[in-house]
PADOTI-193172 format. One line per 3 residues: number of its first residue (from 1); for each residue x, y, z of C-alpha. Coordinates in steps of 0.25 Angstrom, whole numbers, plus 5000, padded with zeros to 4 digits. Layout:
! residues N
NUM> X/Y/Z  ...
! end
This chain:
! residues 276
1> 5171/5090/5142  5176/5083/5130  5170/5070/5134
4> 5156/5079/5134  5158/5084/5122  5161/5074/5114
7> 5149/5068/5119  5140/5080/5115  5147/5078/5100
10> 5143/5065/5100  5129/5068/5104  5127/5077/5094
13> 5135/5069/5083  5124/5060/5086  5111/5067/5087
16> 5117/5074/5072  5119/5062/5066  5102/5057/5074
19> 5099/5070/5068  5104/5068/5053  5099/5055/5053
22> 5084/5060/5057  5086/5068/5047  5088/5059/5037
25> 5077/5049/5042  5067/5063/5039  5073/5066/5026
28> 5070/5050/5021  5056/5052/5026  5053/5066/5019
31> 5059/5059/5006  5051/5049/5008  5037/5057/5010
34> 5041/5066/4998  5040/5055/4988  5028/5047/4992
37> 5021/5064/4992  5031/5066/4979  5025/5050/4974
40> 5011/5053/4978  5011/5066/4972  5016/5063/4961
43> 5008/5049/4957  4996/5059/4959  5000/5070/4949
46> 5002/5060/4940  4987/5053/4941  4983/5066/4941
49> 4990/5071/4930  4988/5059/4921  4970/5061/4926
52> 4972/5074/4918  4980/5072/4907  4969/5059/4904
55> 4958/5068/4906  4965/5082/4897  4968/5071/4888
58> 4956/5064/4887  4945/5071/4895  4931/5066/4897
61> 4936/5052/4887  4944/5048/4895  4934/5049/4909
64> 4926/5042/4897  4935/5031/4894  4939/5027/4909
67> 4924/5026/4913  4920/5018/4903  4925/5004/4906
70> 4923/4998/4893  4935/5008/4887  4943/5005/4897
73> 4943/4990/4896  4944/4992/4880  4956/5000/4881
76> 4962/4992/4892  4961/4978/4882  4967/4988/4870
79> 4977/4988/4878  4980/4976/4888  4993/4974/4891
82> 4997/4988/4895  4983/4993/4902  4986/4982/4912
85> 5001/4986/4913  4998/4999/4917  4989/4995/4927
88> 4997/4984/4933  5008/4996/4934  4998/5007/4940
91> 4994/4995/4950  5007/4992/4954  5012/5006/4955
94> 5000/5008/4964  5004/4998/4975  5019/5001/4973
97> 5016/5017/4974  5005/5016/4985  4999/5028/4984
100> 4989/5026/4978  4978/5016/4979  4975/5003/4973
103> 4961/5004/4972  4959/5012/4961  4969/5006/4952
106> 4963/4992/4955  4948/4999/4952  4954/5003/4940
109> 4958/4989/4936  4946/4984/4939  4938/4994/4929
112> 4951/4992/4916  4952/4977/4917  4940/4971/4925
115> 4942/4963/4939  4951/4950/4936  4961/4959/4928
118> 4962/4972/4934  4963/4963/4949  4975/4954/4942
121> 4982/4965/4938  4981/4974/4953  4984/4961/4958
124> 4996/4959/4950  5002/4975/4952  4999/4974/4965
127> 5009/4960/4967  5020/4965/4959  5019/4980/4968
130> 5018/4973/4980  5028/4962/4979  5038/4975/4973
133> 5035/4981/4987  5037/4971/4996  5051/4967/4990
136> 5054/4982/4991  5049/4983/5005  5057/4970/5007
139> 5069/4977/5001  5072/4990/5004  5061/4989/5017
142> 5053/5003/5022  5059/5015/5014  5051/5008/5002
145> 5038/5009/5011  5040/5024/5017  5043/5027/4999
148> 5026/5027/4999  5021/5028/5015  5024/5036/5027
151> 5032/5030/5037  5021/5035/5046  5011/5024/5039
154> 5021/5013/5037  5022/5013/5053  5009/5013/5055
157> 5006/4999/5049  5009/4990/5061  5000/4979/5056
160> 5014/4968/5053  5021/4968/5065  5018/4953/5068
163> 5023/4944/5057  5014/4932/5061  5001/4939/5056
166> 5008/4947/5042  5004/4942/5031  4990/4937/5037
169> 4989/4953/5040  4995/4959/5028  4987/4949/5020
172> 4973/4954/5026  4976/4968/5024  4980/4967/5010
175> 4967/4959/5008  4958/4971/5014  4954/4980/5006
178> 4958/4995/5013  4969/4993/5019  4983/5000/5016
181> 4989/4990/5004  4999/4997/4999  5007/5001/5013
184> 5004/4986/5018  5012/4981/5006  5021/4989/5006
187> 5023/4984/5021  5024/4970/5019  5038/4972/5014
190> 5042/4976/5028  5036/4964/5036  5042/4950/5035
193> 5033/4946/5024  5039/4938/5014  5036/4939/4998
196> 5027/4925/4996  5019/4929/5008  5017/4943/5002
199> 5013/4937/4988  5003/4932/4995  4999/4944/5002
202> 4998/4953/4991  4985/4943/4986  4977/4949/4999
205> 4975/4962/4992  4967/4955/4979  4955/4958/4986
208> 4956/4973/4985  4961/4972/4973  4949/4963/4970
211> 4938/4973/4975  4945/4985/4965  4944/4980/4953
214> 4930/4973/4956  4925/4988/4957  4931/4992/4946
217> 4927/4980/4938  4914/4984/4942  4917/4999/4939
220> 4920/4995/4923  4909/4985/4922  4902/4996/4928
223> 4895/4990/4937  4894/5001/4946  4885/4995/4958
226> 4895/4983/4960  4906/4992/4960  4902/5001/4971
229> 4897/4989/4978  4912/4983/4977  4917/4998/4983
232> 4908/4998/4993  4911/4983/4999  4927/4987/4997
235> 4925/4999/5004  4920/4992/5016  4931/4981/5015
238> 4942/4991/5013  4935/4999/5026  4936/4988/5035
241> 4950/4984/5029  4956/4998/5034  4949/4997/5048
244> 4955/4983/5049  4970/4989/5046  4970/4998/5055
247> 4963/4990/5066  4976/4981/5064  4985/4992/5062
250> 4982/4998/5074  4981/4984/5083  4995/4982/5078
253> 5000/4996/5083  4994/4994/5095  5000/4981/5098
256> 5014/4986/5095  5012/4996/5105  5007/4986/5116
259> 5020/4981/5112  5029/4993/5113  5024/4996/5128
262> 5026/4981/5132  5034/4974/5123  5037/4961/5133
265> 5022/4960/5130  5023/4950/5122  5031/4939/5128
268> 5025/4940/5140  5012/4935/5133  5021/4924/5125
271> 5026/4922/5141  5013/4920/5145  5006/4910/5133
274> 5020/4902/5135  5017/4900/5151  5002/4899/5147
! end
């Protein structure tokens, strides 16, 4: 009797402590889903709230002033050093923050300070943001990913699970236009990847960055018809893009569930090509 009971303490000393521990592993995710809602609420209260104080403050002038590219550009040479600092911050805020999307703040470089220079400085926010997140990744590994995605989406990239074919892959789909850029960098931290080899990788999205500020290179020269033209062929691009991630993302899942149900797979085909 005292042997049974002692064992029925035991037990439930240990389904208390699974319990607690459960527990805990659902209080860090709920933490974690309150800031990125309380961050992505609050990063759009504030554009919102800054769209209305331009617009009390200055109206129709200043809808005026933003669709005249000329204005623009003038002001933006009245004051060159700290127009281009705000926008490399906002740049690299962008791909740190991932929340919202690259596109229009590349669009908008494009239409302040023309293709060569609005494209220099994405490029360069984007390097210094993404090299920041692969050492953090590096460093402190996951938790600093589930900070901006669901572990939900993290788990359904299976795209790196053979080393051989990384950085070929990663490459290819930060040269693409459409596919998920700012989960896939944050990603890279996790894999074996090594820093040089990311430098490296990081150039693949010059492309996309390329194609915005072309459009709104267009857009302040207003050259209108060239400018949908660009959208138009990017669209396409950025359409076949997504159909080709997710055609790999789902070849990759499905190859690591043949691989679950048979695991001795695999070295009974390396058996067979070594008899061979």
């Amino acid at each position: 009797m005292k042997v049974d009971k002692l064992m029925t303490t035991a037990r439930n000393r240990a389904g208390f402590k699974i319990n607690i521990s459960d527990a805990r592993a659902l209080y860090a995710v709920r933490k974690r889903r309150l800031f990125q809602r309380s961050l992505t609420i609050g990063i759009l209260v504030l554009i919102m709230a800054a769209s209305v104080m331009v617009y009390i403050h200055w109206g129709e002038a200043a809808i005026d002033f933003f669709s005249d590219p000329l204005r623009v550009r003038a002001m933006v040479s009245r004051h060159p050093v700290s127009s281009r600092l705000i926008f490399f911050f906002a740049n690299f805020m962008q791909v740190v923050i991932a929340i919202i999307p690259g596109e229009p703040f590349e669009l908008a470089a494009g239409y302040a300070f023309g293709v060569v220079e609005g494209t220099l400085i994405c490029v360069a926010a984007i390097y210094a943001a993404s090299i920041l997140i692969f050492l953090l990744v590096k460093r402190f590994g996951r938790p600093v990913i589930e900070l901006f995605f669901e572990p939900e989406k993290i788990d359904q990239v299976r795209l790196f699970r053979k080393p051989g074919q990384l950085n070929v892959l990663m490459y290819i789909l930060l040269f693409l236009p459409g596919t998920p850029k700012d989960i896939l960098t944050y990603l890279a931290g996790l894999t074996p990847m090594r820093l040089p080899a990311w430098l490296i990788i990081i150039s693949a999205r010059l492309l996309s960055v390329v194609t915005s500020t072309v459009s709104g290179g267009l857009l302040g020269a207003q050259n209108y018809l060239y400018a949908v033209a660009v959208f138009a062929v990017t669209a396409v691009v950025a359409l076949a893009g997504i159909l080709m991630y997710n055609r790999l993302n789902k070849r990759a899942r499905q190859e690591e569930l043949l691989q679950k149900k048979d695991p001795g797979e695999d070295s009974r085909v390396r058996e067979t090509i070594t008899d061979a």
